[in-house]
N, C-alpha and C positions, 0 to 999 in steps of 0.2 A: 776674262772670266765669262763673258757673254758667246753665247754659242748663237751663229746664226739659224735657224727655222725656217723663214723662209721669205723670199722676193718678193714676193706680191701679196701679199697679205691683206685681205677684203677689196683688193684692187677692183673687185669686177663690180661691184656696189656704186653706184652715182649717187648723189654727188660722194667725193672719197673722206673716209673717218671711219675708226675703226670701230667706234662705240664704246660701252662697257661690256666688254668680252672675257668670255671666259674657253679657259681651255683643258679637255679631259683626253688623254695621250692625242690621237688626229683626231678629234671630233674640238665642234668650235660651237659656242651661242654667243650671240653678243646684243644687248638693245642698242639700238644707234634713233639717237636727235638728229633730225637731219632738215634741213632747208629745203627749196625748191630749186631746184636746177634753172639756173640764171642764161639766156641767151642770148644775144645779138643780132641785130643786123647786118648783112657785107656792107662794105661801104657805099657801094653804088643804089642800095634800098633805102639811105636814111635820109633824114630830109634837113641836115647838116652833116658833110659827108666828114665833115672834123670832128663828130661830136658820134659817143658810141649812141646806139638805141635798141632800147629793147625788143627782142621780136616781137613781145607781145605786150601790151598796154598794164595788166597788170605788174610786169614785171618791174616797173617802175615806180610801185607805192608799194611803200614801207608796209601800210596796214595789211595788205594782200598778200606780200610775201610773208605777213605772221601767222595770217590764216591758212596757208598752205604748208606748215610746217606739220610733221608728219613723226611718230617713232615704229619705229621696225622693228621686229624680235628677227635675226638672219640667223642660219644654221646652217650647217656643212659639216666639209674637213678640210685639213690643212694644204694636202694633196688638190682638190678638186674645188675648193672654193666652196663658196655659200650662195645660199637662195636665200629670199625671203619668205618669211611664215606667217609673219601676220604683220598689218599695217594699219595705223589707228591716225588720224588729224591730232598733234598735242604741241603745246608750246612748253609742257614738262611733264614728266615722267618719271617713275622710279619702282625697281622690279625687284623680284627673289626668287633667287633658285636654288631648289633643294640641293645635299649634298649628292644624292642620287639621279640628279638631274632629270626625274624623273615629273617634278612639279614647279610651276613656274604662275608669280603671282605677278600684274602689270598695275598700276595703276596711272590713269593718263588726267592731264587736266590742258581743256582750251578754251578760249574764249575770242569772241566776234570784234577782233581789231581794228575793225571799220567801224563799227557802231558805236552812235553814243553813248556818254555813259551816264547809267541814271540821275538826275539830278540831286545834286550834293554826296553823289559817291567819289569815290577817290579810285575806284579801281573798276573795269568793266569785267562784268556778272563770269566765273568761271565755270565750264562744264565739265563734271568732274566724273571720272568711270575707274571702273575696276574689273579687271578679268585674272580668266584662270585656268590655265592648260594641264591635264594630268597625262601628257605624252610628250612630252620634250619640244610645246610649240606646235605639235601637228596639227591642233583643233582646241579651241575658245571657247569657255561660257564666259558673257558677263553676269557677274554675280550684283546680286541686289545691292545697290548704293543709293544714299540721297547724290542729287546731282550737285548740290550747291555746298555739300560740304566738301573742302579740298584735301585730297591727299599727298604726301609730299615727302614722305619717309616710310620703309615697309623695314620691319624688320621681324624677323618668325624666326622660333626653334626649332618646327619642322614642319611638315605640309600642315598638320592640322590647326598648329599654337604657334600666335603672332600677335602683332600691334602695326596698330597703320597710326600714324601721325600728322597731324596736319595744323592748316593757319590757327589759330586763336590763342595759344595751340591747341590742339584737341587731343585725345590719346581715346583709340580705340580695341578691345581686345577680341579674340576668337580662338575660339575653345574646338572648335569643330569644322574645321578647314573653309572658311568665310560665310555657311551656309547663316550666321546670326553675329554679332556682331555687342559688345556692352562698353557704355563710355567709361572711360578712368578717369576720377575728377583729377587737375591738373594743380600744384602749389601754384598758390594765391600772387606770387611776385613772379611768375612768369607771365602773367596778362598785360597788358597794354590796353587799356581802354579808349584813346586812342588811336591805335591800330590795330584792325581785324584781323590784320594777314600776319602779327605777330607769331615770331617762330623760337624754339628752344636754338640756344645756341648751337649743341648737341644732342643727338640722341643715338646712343652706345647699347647693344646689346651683349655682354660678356660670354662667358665660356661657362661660368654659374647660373646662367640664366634669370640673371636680373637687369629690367632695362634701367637705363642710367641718363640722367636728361641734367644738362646743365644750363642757365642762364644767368644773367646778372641780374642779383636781385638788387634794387634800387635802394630799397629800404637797408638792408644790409650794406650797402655800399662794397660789395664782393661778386664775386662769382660763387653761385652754387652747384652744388651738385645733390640733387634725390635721387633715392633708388626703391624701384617699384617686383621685387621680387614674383616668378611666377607664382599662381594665386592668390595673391595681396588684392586689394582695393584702391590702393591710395597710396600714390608716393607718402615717401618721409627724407624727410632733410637726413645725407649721411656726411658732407664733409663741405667745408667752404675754403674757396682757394686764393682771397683774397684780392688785388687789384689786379686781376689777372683773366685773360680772353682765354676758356676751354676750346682748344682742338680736337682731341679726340681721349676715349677711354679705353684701357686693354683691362679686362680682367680674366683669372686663373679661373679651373675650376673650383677653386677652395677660396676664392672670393678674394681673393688677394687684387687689390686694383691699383693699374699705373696711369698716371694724368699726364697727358702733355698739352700744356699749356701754354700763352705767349703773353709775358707782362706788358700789365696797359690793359683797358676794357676792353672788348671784344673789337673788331671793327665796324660791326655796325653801330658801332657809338661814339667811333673817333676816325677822323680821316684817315687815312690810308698812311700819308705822307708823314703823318705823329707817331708811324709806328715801327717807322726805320732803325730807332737803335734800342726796340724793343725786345729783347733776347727770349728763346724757347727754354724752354723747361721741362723737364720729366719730373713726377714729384709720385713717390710710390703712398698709398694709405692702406693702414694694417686692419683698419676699423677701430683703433683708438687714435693713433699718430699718423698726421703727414710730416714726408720728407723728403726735401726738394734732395733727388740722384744727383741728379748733373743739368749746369748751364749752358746752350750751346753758346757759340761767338753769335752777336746780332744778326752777323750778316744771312747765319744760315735759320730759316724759317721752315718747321715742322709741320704739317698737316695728316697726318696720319700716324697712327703708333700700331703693332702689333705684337702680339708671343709667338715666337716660331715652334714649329715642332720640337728643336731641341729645348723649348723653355727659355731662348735668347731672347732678349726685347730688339724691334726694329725699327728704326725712325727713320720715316718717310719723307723729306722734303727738297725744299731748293735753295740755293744760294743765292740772293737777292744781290749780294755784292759786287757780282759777277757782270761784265757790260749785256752779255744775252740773257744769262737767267741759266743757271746748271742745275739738273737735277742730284740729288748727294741723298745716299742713306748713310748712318750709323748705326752700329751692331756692337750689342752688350752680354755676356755672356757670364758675368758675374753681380746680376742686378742689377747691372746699374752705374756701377761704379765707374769703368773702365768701358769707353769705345771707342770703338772701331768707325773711322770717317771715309767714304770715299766717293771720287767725285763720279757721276756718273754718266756724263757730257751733256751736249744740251737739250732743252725740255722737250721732250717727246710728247708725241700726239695721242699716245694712249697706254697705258700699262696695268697689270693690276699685280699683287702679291698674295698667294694663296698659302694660308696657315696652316693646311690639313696637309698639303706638300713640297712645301717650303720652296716651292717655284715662284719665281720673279718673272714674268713677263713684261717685254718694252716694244712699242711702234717709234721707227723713227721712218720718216717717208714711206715706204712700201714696204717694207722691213722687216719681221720680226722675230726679238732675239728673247734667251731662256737664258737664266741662270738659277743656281741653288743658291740658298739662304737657310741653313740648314735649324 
């Protein structure tokens, strides 16, 4: 079912990763995290001819190669490959592009990995930016930010209506395409006083245009979910999902919302290794009733859920069972009930699923192949 596209696929890009790329008929944008290009010396230049060495001195500490880490917005086509457009220093990142690809929101965050860290912090000092292209990446404002507040999630309706999300966690809105900015107070059980860099387990923007933020609340001994309707004030508690770690939310535009979920507290609260024969779950809420759809088998783990254009639900994940790790969606086409598994070999280096055109894109080495998901 996979058509191939094409050979080389951001091949010309060093060091090689495809990013998070997106694709409109041959045209391409993708942001890519990328490292520094790592070299060596021949053997007859090092001063243990058994032992590699780096050509250059920093490239041998850890700190140095943090601070040179970099994110890239690239552009092209499919045909002809990609250039870079803009290049920023960040050790994280995360962007939005409108549906008209006409506007493009970046927000980067880095910090001095060689430097001390202030005395009795826990984490060194983040510098935190935000840009904003109204031509498809040709040309950048940075728009006004505090530097020390982190961003870490962007999620908008359209150029002008969004929320940027970050440590504490914080939630911030904008009415007017980022030129101002008003904070959303946050439910009181997703803090951590504690931890500054505390973050929602999720945060979900539906097709209703409500954002949806889930975390374990402590005091409830559950997972929550609120939902902060566009021009609201203030989340409100809309459903709790019990001993159970939120992945991700799908909602309709008629506010109809699907949970998938994976029992057991989230994993930042429980080893990794406690959560092996912890089974996914789709569980739909009508706004009075949840109701768990369907249980996967343990082995297979969901990370993403979608509505495809035909109104199918699509479950995104991998088979942990498996000795390498296989990528496997499921497809529902009577809510829920009844799906469709299939396996989709093994984990590729980048892909993404677009809801507006029920296109499946997958990187496997140089690669890359389309399928419909209708």
């Amino acid at each position: 079912m996979w058509e191939r596209v094409s050979n080389d696929f951001m091949k010309e890009d060093k060091p090689y990763g495809p990013g998070d790329f997106r694709i409109r008929g041959e045209q391409v944008l993708s942001m890519k995290l990328t490292n520094p290009e790592i070299t060596f010396k021949p053997r007859e230049e090092r001063s243990d001819p058994d032992r590699a060495e780096p050509t250059e001195a920093w490239m041998g500490d850890v700190g140095e190669r943090a601070n040179r880490r970099t994110v890239r917005i690239l552009a092209g086509d499919l045909e002809d490959g990609v250039e870079r457009r803009f290049e920023e220093p960040a050790q994280q990142a995360d962007w939005w592009l409108s549906p008209d690809w006409s506007t493009l929101y970046l927000a980067t965050g880095w910090s001095d990995r060689t430097a001390e860290k202030p005395p009795g912090q826990r984490y060194h000092p983040q510098l935190t930016q935000l840009f904003k292209s109204s031509d498809q990446g040709e040309t950048w404002d940075r728009l006004r930010w505090p530097e020390d507040q982190n961003i870490s999630v962007l999620r908008f309706i359209d150029a002008q209506r969004g929320y940027l999300v970050g440590w504490g966690p914080h939630i911030w809105r904008t009415e007017n395409g980022g030129e101002n900015w008003q904070e959303i107070p946050v439910p009181a059980g997703a803090r951590n006083l504690e931890n500054e860099r505390q973050r929602f387990d999720l945060v979900a923007l539906g097709q209703d245009n409500v954002l949806r933020m889930a975390f374990f609340d402590h005091h409830r001994g559950e997972s929550a979910i609120y939902s902060l309707p566009w021009g609201e004030d203030e989340p409100v508690f809309e459903v709790a999902v019990g001993d159970y770690g939120v992945n991700d939310i799908a909602a309709t535009e008629k506010g109809e919302v699907y949970i998938l979920a994976r029992k057991g507290r989230p994993i930042t609260l429980v080893p990794k290794e406690q959560l092996v024969e912890h089974p996914t779950s789709v569980w739909y809420w009508d706004g009075d009733q949840l109701t768990e759809l369907n249980e996967f088998d343990s082995d297979l783990v969901g990370y993403a859920l979608y509505i495809t254009p035909d109104e199918g639900l699509l479950f995104d994940g991998v088979n942990e069972g498996s000795l390498l790790g296989k990528d496997v969606t499921a497809v529902s086409y009577d809510g829920g009930g009844r799906w469709k598994i299939e396996d989709e070999g093994r984990s590729a280096q980048g892909g993404y699923y677009d809801t507006q055109t029920g296109e499946r894109w997958r990187v496997a080495g140089y690669s890359l192949y389309r399928r419909d998901i209708p």
